[in-house]
C-alpha positions in Angstrom: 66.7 157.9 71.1 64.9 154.5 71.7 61.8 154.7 72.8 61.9 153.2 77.0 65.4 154.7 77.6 66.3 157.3 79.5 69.3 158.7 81.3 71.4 157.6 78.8 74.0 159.7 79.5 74.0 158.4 83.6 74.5 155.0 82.2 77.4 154.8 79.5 79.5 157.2 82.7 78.1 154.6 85.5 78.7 151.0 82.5 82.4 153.1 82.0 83.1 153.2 85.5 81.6 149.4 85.7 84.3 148.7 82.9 87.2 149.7 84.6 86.8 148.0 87.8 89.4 144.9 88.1 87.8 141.7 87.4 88.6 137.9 86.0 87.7 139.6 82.7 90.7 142.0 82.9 93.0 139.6 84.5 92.8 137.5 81.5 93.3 140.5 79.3 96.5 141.4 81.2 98.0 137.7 81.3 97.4 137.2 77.7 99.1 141.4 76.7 102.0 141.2 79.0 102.6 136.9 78.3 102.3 138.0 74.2 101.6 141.6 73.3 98.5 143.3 72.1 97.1 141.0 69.3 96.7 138.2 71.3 95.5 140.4 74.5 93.1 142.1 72.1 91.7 138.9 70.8 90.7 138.6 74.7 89.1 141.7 74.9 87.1 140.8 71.6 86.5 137.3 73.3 84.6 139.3 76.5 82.7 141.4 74.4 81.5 138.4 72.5 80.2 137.1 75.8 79.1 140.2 76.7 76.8 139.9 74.0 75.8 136.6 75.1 74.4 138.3 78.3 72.4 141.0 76.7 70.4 138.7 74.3 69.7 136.4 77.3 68.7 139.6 79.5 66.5 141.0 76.6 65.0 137.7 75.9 64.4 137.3 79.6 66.6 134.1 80.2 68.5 136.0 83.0 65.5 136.1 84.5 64.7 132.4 83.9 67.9 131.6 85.4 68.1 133.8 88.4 64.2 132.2 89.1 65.5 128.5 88.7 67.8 127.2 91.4 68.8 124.4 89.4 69.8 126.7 86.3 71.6 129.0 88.6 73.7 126.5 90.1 74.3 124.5 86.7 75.6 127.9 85.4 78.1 128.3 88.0 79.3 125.2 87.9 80.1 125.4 84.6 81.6 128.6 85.4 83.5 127.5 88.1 85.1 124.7 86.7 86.3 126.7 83.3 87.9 129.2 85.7 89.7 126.5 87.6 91.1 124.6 84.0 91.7 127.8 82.5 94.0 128.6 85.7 95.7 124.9 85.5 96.3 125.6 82.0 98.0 129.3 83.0 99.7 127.8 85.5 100.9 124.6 83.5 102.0 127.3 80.4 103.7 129.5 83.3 106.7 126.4 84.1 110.1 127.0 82.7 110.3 124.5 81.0 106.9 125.1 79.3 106.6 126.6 75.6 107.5 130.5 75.8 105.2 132.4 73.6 106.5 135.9 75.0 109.0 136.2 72.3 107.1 135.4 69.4 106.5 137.8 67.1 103.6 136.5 65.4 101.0 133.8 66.5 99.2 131.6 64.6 95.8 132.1 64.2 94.4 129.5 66.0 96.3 130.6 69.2 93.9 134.1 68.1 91.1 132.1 68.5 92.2 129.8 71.2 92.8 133.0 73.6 89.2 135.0 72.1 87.5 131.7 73.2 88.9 131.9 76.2 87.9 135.5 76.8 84.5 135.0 75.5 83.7 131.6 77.8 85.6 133.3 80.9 82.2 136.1 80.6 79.6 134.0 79.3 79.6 131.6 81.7 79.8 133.7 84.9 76.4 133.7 86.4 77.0 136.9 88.0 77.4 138.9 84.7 74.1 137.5 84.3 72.3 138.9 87.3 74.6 142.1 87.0 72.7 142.7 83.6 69.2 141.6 84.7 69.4 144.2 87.7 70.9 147.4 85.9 69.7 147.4 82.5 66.0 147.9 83.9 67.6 151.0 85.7 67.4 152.9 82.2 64.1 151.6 80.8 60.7 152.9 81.5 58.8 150.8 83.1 55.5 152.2 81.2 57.2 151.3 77.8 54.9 148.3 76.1 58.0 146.8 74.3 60.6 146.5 76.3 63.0 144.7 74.0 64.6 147.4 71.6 65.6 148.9 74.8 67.3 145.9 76.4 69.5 145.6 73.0 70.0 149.1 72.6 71.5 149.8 76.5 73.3 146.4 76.3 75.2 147.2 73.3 76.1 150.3 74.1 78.1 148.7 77.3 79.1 145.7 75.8 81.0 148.2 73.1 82.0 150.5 75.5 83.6 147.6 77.6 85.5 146.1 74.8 87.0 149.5 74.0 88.2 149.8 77.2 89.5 146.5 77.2 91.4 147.3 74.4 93.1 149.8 75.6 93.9 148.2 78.9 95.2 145.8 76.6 97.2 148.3 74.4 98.3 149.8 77.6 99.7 145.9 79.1 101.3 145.0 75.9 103.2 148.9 75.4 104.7 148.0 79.2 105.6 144.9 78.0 108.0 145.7 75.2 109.5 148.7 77.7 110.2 146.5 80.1 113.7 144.2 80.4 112.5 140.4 80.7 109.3 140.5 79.4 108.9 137.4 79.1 110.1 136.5 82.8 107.2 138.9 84.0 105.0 137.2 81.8 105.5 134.2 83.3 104.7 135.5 86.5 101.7 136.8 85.6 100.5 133.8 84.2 101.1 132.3 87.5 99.5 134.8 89.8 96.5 135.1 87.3 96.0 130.9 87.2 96.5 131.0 91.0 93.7 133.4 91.0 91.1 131.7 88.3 91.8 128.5 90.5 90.3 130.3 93.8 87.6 132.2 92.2 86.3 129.0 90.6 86.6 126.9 93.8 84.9 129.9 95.2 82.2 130.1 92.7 81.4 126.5 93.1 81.4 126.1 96.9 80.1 129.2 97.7 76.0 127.7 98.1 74.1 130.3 96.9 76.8 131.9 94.0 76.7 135.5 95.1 79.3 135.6 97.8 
């Protein structure tokens, strides 16, 4: 046990709980499994827990508290966030057209469409503010407040749900593409998909950015 944390077992069940709850996170899980089957979905998932990671050195370093402090860094950070979300749901919706490049049926990707979509995933998490604030406000749940270094703590509990998260994720992403190759006209729902998912990343980020104080 590291020394600071306690009720360890309360926080992996509440961060499991956490990481099943429907987000932008999963949605671009689910596009990218159902649109070209688990690899690519999985390379999401990795993608998230990348910027996942991200978030827990910034919390244990005490950037997230920087940022939350600072209204300019705050409001830089979810501009940046909002307008990745709104290209990466032109680009879905752009890759969704009929007459667009159907990667559904192919069998095996190229490895720079692997990173293209983990990039994806890990930008989609790193640059949400609120992932930010979510780890700067829970993560001191766990830790002692009487403990002189505070640091080994931070890493420890925000490894721990950053792995936990991207096993889930890869599940949900085993789960998406094994109902993609059951189901008749895959591709056609993937396309679908793509569309209601880059519909969705186009409000959120018009939402994240003209929302004035980023938490609504």
């Amino acid at each position: 046990m590291v020394a600071g944390v306690h009720d360890l077992a309360l926080f992996v069940a509440a961060g499991l709980l956490l990481n099943i709850t429907p987000g932008v996170d999963m949605a671009l899980i689910a596009t990218r499994s159902a649109a070209q089957g688990f690899r690519i979905g999985a390379a999401a998932a990795l993608g998230v827990g990348a910027g996942c990671g991200v978030h827990v050195a910034a919390a244990a370093l005490g950037l997230s508290a920087l940022i939350a402090s600072s209204a300019t860094a705050f409001t830089l950070l979810r501009w940046a966030g909002a307008a990745y979300l709104v290209w990466l749901g032109i680009g879905l919706l752009r890759s969704a057209q009929p007459g667009a490049q159907n990667d559904a049926a192919t069998p095996a990707m190229p490895a720079a469409s692997w990173a293209r979509v983990f990039s994806q995933g890990f930008l989609t998490n790193a640059l949400n503010p609120k992932v930010a604030l979510f780890f700067l406000a829970f993560l001191p749940q766990f830790i002692d407040p009487a403990t002189p270094d505070k640091l080994p703590a931070f890493v420890v509990l925000g490894l721990i749900f950053a792995v936990n998260g991207t096993l889930v994720n890869l599940v949900f992403a085993a789960g998406v593409a094994q109902l993609r190759r059951r189901w008749q006209g895959a591709a056609h729902w993937g396309r679908w998909i793509a569309r209601g998912v880059g519909a969705l990343f186009v409000a959120l980020g018009l939402k994240l950015a003209l929302v004035e104080d980023g938490l609504g």
